[in-house]
OpenMM code with the backbone's topology and positions (N, CA, C; nanometers):
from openmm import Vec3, app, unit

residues = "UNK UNK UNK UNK UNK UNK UNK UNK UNK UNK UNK UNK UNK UNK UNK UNK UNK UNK UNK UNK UNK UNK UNK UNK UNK UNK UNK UNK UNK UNK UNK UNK UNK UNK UNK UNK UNK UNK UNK UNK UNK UNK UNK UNK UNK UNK UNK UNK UNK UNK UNK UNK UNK UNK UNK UNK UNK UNK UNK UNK UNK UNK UNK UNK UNK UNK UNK UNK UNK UNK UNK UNK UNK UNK UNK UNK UNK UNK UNK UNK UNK UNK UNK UNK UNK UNK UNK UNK UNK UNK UNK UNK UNK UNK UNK UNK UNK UNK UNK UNK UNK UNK UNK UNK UNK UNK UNK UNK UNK UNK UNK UNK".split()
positions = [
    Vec3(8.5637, 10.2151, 10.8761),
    Vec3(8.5447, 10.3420, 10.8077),
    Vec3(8.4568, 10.3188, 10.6853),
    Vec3(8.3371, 10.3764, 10.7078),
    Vec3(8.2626, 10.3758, 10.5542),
    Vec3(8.2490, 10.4910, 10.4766),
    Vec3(8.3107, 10.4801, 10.3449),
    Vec3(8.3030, 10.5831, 10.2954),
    Vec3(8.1661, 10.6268, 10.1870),
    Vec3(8.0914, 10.6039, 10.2637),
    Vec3(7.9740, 10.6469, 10.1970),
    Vec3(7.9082, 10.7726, 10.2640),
    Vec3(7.8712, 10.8435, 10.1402),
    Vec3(7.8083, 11.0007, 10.1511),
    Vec3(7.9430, 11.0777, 10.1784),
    Vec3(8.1145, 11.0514, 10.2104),
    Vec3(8.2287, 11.1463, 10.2307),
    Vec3(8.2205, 11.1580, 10.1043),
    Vec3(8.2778, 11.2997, 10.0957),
    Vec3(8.3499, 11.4102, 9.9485),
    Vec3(8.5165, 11.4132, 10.0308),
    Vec3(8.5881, 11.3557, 9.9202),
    Vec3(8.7277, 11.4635, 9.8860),
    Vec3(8.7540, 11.5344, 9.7894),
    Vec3(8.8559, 11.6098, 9.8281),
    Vec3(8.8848, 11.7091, 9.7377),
    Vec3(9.0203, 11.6580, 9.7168),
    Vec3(9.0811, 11.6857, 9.5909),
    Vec3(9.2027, 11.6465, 9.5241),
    Vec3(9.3275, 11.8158, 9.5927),
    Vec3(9.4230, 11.7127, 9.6538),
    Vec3(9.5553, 11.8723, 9.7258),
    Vec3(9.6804, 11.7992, 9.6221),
    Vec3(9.6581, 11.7155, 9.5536),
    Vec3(9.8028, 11.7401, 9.4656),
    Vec3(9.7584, 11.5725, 9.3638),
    Vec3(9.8515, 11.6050, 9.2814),
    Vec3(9.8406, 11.5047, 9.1471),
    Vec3(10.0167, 11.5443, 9.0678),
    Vec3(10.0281, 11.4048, 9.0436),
    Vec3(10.1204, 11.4359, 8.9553),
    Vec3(10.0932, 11.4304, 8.7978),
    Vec3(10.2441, 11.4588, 8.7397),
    Vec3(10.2409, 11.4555, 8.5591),
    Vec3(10.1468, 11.3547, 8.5198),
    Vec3(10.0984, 11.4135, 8.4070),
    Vec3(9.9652, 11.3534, 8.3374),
    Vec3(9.8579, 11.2928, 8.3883),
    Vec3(9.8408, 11.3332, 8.5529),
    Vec3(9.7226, 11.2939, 8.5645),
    Vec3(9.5818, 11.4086, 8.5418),
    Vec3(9.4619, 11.4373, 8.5230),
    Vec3(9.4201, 11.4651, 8.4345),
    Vec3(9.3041, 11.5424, 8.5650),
    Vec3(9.3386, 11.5470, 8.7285),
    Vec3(9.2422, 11.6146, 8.7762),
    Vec3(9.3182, 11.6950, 8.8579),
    Vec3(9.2546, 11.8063, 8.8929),
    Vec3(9.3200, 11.9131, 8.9886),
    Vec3(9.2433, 11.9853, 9.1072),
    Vec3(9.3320, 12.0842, 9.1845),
    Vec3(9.2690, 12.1056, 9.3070),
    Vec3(9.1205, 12.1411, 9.3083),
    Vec3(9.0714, 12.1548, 9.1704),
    Vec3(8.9479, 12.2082, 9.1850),
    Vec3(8.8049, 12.0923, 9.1879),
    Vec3(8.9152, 11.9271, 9.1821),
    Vec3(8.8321, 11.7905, 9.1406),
    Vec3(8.7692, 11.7629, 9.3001),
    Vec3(8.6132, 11.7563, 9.2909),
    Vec3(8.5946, 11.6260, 9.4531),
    Vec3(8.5692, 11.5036, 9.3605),
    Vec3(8.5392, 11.4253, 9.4483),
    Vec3(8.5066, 11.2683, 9.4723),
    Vec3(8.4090, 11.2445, 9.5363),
    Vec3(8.2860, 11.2342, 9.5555),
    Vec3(8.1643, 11.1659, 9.6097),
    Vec3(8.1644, 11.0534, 9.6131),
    Vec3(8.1279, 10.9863, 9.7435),
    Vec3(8.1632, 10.8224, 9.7520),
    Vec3(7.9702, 10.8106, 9.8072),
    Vec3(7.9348, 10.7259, 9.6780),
    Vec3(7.7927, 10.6660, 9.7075),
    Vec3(7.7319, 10.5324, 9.7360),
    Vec3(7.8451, 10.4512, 9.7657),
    Vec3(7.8132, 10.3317, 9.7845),
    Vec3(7.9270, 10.2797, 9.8617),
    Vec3(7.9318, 10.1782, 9.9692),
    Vec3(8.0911, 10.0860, 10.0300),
    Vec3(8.0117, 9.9994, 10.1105),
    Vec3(7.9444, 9.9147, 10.0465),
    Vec3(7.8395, 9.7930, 10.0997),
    Vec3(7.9065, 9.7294, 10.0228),
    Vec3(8.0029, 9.5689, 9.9279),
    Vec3(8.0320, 9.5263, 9.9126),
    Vec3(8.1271, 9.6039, 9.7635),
    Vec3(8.0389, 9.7053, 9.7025),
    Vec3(8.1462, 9.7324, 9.5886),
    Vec3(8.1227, 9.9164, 9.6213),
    Vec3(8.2485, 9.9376, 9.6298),
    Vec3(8.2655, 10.0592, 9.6899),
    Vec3(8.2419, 10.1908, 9.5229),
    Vec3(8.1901, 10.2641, 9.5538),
    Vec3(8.1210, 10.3557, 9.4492),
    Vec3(8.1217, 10.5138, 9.4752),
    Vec3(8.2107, 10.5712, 9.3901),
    Vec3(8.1980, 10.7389, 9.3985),
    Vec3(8.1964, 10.7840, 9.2166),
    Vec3(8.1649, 10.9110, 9.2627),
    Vec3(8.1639, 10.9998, 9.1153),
    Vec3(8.2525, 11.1590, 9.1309),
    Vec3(8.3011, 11.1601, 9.0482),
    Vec3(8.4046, 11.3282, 9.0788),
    Vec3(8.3864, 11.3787, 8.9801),
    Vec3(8.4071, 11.5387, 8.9809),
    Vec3(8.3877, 11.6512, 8.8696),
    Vec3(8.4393, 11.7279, 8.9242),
    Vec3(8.4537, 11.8492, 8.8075),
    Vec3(8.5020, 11.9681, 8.9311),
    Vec3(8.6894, 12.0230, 8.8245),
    Vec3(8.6724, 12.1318, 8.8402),
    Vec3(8.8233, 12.1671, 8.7579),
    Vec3(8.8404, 12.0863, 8.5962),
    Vec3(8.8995, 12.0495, 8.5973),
    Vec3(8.9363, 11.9818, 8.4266),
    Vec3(8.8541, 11.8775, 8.4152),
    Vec3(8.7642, 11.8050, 8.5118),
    Vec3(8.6570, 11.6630, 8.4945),
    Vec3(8.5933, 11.7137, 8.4643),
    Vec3(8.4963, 11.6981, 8.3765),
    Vec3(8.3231, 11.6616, 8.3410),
    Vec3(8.2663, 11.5984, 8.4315),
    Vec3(8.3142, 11.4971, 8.4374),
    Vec3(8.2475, 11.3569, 8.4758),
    Vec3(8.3245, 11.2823, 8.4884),
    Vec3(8.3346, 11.1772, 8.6075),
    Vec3(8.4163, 11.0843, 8.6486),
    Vec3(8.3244, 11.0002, 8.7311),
    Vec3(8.3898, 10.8460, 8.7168),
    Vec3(8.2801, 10.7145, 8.7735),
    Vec3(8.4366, 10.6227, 8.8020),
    Vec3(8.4045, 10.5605, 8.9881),
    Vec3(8.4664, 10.5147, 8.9915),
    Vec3(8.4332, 10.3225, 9.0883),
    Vec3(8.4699, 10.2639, 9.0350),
    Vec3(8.4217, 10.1258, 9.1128),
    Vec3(8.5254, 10.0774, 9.2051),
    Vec3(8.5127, 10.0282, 9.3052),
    Vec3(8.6028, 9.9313, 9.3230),
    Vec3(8.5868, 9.8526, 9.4256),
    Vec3(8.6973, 9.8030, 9.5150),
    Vec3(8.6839, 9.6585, 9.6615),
    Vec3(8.7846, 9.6905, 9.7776),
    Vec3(8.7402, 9.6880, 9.8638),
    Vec3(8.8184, 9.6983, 9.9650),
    Vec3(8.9585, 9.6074, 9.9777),
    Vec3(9.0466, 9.6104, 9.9679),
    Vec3(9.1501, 9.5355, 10.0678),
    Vec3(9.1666, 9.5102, 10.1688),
    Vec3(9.1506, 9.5937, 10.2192),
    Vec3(9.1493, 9.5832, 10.3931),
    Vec3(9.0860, 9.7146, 10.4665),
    Vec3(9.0733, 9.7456, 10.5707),
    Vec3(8.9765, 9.8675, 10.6247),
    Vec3(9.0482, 9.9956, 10.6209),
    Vec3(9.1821, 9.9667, 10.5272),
    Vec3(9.2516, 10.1503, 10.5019),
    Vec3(9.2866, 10.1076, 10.3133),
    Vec3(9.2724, 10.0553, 10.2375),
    Vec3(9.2984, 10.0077, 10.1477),
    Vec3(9.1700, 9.9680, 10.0377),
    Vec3(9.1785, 10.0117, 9.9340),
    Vec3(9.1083, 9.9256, 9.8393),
    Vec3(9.1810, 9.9350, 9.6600),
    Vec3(9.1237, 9.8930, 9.5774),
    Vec3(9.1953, 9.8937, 9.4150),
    Vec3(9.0281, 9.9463, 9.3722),
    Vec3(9.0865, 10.0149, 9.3025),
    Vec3(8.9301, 10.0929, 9.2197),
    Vec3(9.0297, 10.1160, 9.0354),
    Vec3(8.9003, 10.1444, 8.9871),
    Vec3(8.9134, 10.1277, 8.8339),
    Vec3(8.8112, 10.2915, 8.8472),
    Vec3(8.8803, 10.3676, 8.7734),
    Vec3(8.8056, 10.5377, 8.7260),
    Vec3(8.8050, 10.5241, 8.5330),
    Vec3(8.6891, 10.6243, 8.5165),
    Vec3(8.6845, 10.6473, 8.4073),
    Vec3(8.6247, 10.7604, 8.4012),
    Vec3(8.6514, 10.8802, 8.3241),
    Vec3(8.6419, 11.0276, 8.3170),
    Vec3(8.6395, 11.0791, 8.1592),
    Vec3(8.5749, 11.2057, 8.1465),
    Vec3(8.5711, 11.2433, 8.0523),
    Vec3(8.6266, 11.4116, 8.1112),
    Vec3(8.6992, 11.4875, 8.0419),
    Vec3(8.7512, 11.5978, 8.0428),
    Vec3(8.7513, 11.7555, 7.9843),
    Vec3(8.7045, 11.8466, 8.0133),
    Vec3(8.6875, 11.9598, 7.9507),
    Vec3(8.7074, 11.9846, 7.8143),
    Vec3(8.8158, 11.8831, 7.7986),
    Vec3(8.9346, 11.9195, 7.6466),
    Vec3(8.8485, 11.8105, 7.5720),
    Vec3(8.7695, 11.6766, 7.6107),
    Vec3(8.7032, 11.6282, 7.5503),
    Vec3(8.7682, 11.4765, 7.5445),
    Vec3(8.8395, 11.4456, 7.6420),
    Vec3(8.9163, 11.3059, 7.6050),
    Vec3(8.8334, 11.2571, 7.7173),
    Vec3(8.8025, 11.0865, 7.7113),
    Vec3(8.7587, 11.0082, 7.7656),
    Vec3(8.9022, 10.9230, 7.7977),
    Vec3(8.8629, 10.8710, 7.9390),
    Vec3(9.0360, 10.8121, 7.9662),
    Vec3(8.9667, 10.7078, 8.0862),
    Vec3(9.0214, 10.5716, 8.0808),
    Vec3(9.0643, 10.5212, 8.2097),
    Vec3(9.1578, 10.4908, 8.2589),
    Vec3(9.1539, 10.4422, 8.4019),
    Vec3(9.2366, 10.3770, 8.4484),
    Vec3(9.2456, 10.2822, 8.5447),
    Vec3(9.3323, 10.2519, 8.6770),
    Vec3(9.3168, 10.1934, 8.7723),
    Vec3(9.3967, 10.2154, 8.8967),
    Vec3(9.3454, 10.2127, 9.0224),
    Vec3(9.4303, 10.2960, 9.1199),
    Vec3(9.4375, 10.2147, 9.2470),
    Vec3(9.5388, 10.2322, 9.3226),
    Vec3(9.5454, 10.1792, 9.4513),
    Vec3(9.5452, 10.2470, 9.5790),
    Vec3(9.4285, 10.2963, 9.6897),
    Vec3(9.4023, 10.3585, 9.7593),
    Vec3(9.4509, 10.3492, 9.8953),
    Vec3(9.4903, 10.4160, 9.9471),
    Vec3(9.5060, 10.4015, 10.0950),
    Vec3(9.4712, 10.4690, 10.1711),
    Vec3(9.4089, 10.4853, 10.2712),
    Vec3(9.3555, 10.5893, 10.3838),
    Vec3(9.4749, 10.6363, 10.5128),
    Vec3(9.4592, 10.7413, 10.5629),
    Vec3(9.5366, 10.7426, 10.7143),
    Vec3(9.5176, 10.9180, 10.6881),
    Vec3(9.5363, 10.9213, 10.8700),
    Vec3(9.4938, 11.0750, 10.8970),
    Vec3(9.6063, 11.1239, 10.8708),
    Vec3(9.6238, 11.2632, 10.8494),
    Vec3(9.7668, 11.3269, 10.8031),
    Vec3(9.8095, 11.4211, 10.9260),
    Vec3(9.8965, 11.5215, 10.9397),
    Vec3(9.9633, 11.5805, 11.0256),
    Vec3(9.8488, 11.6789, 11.0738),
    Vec3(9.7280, 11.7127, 10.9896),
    Vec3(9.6472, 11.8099, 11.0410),
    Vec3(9.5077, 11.7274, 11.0935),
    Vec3(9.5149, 11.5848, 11.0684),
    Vec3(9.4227, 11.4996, 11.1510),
    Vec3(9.2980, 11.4413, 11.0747),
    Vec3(9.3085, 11.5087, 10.9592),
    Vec3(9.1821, 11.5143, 10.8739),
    Vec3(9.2358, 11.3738, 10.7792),
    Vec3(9.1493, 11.2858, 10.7512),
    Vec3(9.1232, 11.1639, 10.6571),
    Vec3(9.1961, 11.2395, 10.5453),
    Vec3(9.3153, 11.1120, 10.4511),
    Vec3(9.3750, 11.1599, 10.3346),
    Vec3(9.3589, 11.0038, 10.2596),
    Vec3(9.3404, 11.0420, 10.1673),
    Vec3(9.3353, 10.9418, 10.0469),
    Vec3(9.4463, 10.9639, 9.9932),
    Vec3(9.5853, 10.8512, 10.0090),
    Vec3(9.6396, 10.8945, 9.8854),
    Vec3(9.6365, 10.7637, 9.7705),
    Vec3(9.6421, 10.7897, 9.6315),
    Vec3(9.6498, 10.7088, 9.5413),
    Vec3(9.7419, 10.6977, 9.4292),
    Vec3(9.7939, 10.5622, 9.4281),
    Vec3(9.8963, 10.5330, 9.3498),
    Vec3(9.8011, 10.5001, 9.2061),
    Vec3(9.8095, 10.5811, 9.0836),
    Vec3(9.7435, 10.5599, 8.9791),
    Vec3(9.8433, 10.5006, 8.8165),
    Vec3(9.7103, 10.4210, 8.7607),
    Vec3(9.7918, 10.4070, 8.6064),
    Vec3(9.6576, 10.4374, 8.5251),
    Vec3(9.7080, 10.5111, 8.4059),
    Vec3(9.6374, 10.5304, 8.2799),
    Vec3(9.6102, 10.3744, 8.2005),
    Vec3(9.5094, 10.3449, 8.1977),
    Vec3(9.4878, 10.2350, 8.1089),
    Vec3(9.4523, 10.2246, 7.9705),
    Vec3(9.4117, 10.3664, 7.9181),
    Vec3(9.4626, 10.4002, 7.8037),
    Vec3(9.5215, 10.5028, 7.7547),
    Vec3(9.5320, 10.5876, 7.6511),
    Vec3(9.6265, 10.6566, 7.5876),
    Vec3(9.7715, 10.6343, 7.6556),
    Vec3(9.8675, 10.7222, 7.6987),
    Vec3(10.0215, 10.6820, 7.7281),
    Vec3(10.0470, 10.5736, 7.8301),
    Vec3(9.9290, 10.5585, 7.9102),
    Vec3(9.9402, 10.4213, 8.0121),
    Vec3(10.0080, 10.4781, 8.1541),
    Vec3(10.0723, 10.6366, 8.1455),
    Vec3(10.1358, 10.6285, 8.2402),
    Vec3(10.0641, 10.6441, 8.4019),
    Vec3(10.1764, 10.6760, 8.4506),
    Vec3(10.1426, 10.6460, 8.6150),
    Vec3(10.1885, 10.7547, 8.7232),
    Vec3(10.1710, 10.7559, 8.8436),
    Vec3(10.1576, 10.8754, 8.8993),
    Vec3(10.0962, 10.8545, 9.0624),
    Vec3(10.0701, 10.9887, 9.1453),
    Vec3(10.0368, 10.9654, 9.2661),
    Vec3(9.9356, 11.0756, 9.2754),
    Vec3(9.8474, 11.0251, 9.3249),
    Vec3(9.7431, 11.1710, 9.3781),
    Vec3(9.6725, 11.1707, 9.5079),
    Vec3(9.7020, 11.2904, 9.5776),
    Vec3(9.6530, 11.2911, 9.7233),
    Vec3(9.5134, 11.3376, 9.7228),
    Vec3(9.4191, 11.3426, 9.8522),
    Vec3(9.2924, 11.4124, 9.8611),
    Vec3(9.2731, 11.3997, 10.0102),
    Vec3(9.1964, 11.4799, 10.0497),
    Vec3(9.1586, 11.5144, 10.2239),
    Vec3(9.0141, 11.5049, 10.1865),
    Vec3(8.9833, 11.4639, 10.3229),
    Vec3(8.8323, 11.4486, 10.2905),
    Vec3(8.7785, 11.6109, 10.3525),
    Vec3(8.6679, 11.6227, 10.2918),
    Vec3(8.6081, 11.7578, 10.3343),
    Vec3(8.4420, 11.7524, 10.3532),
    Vec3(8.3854, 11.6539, 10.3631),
    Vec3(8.2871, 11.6294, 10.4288),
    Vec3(8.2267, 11.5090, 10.4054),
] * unit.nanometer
topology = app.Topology()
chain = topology.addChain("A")
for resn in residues:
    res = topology.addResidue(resn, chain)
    for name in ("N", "CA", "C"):
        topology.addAtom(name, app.Element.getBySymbol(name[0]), res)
């Protein structure tokens, strides 16, 4: 699965994470360091890097800036698999790496 040129869209996030249904994800690179950018709802701007684990899996590091004006990173652990309606889901286990540090889960379907 290469995720280069797919968009998701964000279907749920928990407490304090900082994007919502209105966030995609553009994935522009998964040739050795996997590369997307998201905006959209409460993002400005979001940049995200990271490495595969295995061919449903990778760890990526995000960093975003926000409507309200806060700059924030963090780091996340990805997993792929089709869901009950068949369509590609990202879900991700996330931590804040700065301000409260906390942590959380956020899903996304891919949409093209």
């Amino acid at each position: 699965m290469n995720l280069k040129g797919k968009t998701f869209r964000a279907v749920s996030n928990t407490a304090h994470g900082s994007i919502n249904t209105d966030t995609k994800m553009h994935f522009t690179s998964d040739k050795g360091v996997v590369a997307a950018d998201y905006k959209g709802g409460t993002i400005v701007t979001g940049h995200v890097l990271g490495k595969r684990v295995n061919e449903t899996e990778m760890d990526l590091v995000y960093l975003s800036a926000t409507i309200s004006g806060d700059v924030r990173a963090g780091k996340a652990h990805a997993k792929f698999s089709r869901g009950e309606d068949r369509k590609l889901h990202m879900h991700m286990d996330w931590q804040w790496l700065t301000g409260d540090h906390s942590s959380g889960q956020s899903d996304w379907v891919l949409v093209s």
